[in-house]
N, C-alpha and C positions, 0 to 999 in steps of 0.2 A: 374569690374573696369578696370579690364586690354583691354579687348576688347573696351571699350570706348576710352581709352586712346590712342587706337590701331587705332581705326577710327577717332579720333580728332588731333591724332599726327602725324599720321605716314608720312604724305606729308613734314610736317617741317625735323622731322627726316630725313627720306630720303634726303629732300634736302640738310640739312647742312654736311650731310656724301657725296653729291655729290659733293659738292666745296669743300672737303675738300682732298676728293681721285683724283677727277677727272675721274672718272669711274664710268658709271651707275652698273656694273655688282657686282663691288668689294664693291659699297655702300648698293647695296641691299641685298648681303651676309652677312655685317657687320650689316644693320638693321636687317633684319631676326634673328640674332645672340643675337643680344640683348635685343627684343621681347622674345626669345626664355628664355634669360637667367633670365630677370621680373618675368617671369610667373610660373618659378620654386621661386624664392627667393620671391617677394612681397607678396605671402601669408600669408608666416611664417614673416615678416618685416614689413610690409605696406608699402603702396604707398610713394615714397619719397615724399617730398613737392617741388621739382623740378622735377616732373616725364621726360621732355624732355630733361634736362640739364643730367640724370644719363642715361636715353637712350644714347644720341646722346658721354655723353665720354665714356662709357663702349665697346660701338660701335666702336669707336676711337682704344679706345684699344685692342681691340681686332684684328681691321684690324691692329695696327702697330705691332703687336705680331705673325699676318699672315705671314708678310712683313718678320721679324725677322727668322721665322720658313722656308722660303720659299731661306733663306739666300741673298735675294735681297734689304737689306734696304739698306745697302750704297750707291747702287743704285738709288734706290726710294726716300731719305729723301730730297734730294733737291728739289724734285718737291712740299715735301709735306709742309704747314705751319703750321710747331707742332713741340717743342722740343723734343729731344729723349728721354727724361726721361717721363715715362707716365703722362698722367694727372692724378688727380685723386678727382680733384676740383668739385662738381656738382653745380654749380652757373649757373642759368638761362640768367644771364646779360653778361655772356663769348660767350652766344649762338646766335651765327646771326640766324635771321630768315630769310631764302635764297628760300621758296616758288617762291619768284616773277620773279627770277634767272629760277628757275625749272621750270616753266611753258613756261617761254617766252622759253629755251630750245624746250623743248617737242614738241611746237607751232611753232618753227620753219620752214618759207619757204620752205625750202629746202628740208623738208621732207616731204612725199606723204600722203594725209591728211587723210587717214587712218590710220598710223604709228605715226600720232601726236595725233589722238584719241586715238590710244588702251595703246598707254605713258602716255597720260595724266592719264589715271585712274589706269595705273598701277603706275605711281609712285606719283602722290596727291591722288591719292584716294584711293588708296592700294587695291584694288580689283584684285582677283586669277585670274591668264591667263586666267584657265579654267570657271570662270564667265563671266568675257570678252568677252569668246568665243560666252557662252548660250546666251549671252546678242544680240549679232550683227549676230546668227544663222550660224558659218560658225566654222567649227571643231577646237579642243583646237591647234592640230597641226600648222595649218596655222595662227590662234594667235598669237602662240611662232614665226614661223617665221618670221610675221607684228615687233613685238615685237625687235627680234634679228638683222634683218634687220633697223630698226629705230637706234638702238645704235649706229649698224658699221658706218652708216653712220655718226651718230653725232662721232665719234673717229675717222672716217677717213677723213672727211673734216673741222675738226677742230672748229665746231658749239662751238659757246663761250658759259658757261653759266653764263650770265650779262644780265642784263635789256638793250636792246636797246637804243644806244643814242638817244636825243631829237630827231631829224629829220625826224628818222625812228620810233617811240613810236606810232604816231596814226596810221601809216598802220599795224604794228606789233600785236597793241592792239586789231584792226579786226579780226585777225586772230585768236588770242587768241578766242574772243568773237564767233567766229566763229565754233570752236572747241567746247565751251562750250555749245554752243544753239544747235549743231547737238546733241550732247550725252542728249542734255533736249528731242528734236525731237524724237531719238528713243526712249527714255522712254515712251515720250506721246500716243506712238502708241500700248503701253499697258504693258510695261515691267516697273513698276511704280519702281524699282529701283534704275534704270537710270534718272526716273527724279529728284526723289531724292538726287544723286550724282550730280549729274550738279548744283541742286542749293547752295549744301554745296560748291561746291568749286566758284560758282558764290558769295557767303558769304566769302569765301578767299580773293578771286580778289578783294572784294570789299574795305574789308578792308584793302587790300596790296595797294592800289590805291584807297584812300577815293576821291580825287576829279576831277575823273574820269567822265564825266555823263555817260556814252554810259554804263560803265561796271555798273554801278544802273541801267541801265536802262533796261540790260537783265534780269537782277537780279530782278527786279521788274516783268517783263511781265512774265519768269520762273513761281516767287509766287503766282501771282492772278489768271493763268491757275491751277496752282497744286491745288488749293484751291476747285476747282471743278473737281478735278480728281474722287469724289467717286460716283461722279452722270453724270459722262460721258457713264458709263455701268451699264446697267441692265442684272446682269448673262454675255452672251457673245454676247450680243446685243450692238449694241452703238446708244448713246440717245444724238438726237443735239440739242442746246442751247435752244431754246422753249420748247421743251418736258422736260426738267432736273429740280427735283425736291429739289427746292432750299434750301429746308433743309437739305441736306447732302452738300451743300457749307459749308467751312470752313472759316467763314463769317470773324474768329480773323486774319488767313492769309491773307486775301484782304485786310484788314484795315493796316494788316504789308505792304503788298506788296502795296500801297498807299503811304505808309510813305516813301519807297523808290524812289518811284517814284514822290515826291514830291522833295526828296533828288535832283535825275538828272533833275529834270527842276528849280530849285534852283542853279545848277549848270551851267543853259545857256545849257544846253541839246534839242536838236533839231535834233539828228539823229534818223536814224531804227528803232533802238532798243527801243529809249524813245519812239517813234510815236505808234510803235506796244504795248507796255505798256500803253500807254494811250486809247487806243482802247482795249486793253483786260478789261482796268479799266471801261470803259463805257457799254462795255458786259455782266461788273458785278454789273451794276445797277438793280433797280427794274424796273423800266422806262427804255427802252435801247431806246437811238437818236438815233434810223439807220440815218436821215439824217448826224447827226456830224460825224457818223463812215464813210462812204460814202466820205465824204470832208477829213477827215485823212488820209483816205486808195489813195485817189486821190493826198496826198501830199507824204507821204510814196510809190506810184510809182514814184513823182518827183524824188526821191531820189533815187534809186533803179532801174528803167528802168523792173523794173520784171517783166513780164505776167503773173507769177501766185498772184501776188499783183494785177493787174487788175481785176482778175476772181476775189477775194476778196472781191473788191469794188464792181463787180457786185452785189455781191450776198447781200451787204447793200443797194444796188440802193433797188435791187427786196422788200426786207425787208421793205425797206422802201414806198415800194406801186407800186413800176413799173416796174414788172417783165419783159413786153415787151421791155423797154431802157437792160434791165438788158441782156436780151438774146440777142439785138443786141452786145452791147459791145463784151459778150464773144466767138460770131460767128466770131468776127476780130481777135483773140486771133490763135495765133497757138502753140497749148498744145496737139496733137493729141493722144501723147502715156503720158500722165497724166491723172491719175486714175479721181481726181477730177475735171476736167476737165467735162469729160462725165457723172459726176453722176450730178455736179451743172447744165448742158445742161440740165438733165434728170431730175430734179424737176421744175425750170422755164418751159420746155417744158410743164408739167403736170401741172402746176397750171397755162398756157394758153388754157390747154381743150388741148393739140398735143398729144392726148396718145398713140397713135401707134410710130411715134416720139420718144417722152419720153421712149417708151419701147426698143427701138432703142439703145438709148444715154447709160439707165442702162444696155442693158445686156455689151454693149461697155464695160463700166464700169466693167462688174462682170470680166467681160476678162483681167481686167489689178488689179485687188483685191489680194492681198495677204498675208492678216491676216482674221482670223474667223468672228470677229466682223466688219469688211467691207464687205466680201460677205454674212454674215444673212443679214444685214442693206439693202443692193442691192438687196437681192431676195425678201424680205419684199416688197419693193418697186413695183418690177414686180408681187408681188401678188396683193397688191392690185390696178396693174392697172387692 
């Protein structure tokens, strides 16, 4: 129970010990501290019926018992908004929920968008440095450093932690959204942890900002990709949308992540992110309209200005019957050192009879490959030309 409540709480917690210290370091010692102290007592007690309201003041109390111990509270007390006399109240309704506070933090401009990745999941999503690490393949050490460098900065230039006033709210909320779809990104690329973590806290955002569309809108495309995660790979092969055997889709998540995405265009949603959700939604048909995907992907570049959104659309041109249109488009495309780039070159090639060509574009491809399941997939390919 406690590990549940560890992964369902611990971003709230965390956050309300952040606005309350004003220190990520001294908040996360204090959560730690009172994780620590559950885990011994709620065995023999049970679980309160306020489980976040007895975390976040035990927590409390403890930092101002630190503070006390440390002889610096006279100090300290004015910065902090808590009277000196402990709490000892566990009432949920005393408890702000300051998530929205913590992320728009974390997600901060200012900070280098690595260091607002490896924040975000460290502090909503409570995941060990040293996960963090495994996760993005680069050693626990230089984590900690991403990590400790992200703080000084938000302490030394005075990063607020508040929601953005209006003005600034949709370019902020990008950013946010932006953070969250890259930590989906690396999950999808086989670390299915991560994608899992991006969409619990896309289920945060969402309901921290119900009428939001863009943020349903990630949230949605997130779910209806996850739904087909178990039939993306066969072993350490990867199996693309026609070959995947649609009985291991998670047919109740699509229908979920539908309802959400009925949510953002409900809401006058007509960005990215919906556009990309509603073309995952059509991928997960029985029937898939390559033409409609094709005309989406061609408005979804309106928006976006991307090349690799145009290679996209190629590749529903081709789908949809005209792999020659499809191969000029993405010969005008300059994507040289993009992996997919040269593999999509390399199946259009070959399903125009160019297989010398085609053998060209894949081993291109194998050259810029760097997970297992993309180079089996590419040599497969050069086998059987």
């Amino acid at each position: 129970m406690l590990e549940e409540v560890f992964r369902d709480e611990w971003g709230r917690v965390l956050a309300s010990l952040v606005g309350f210290l004003g220190d990520f370091d001294r908040a996360e010692e204090a959560a730690q501290e009172a994780f620590a102290i559950a885990a011994q007592r709620w065995p023999a007690t049970g679980v309160p019926d306020t489980p976040v309201a007895w975390l976040v003041t035990t927590a409390r109390n403890r930092a101002i018992d630190r503070f006390r111990r440390e002889r610096t509270l006279a100090d300290k007390l004015h910065l902090l908004p808590v009277p000196e006399a402990i709490v000892d109240e566990f009432d949920d309704t005393l408890i702000k929920d300051e998530r929205l506070e913590l992320i728009f933090t974390c997600c901060h401009p200012a900070l280098p968008l690595e260091g607002q990745v490896a924040l975000t999941l460290r502090t909503l999503g409570g995941l060990e440095t040293a996960d963090i690490a495994r996760a993005f393949l680069v050693p626990e050490e230089t984590m900690k450093r991403r990590l400790t460098r992200a703080k000084a900065k938000i302490k030394a230039t005075g990063i607020p932690f508040a929601v953005p006033e209006a003005r600034l709210l949709p370019e902020r909320i990008d950013a946010v959204l932006a953070v969250i779809y890259l930590i989906y990104n690396e999950g999808y690329r086989g670390r299915v942890d991560l994608e899992a973590e991006a969409i619990r806290l896309g289920r945060v955002l969402a309901a921290l900002m119900p009428e939001e569309a863009e943020v349903h809108g990630v949230l949605a495309l997130m779910m209806i990709h996850h739904a087909r995660r178990r039939a993306r790979f066969s072993g350490e092969d990867l199996v693309l949308l026609d070959d995947q055997d649609r009985s291991l889709w998670d047919v109740s998540q699509i229908a979920a992540g539908r309802a959400v995405l009925d949510r953002a265009i409900a809401l006058g949603g007509r960005g990215a992110y919906v556009v990309q959700a509603a073309i995952a939604s059509l991928q997960a048909r029985e029937r898939i309209d390559w033409p409609q995907i094709a005309e989406l992907y061609r408005r979804l570049a309106g928006l976006t200005g991307s090349p690799v959104i145009e290679l996209n659309r190629a590749v529903a041109v081709a789908q949809a019957g005209d792999p020659g249109a499809a191969l000029r488009a993405v010969d005008r495309l300059d994507l040289d050192g993009y992996l997919y780039f040269h593999s999509t070159r390399g199946e259009l090639l070959r399903r125009l009879g160019r297989d010398a060509e085609a053998r060209t574009a894949y081993c291109r491809a194998l050259d810029l490959a760097t997970s297992t399941p993309e180079r089996r997939f590419l040599t497969h390919r050069l086998e059987q030309l």
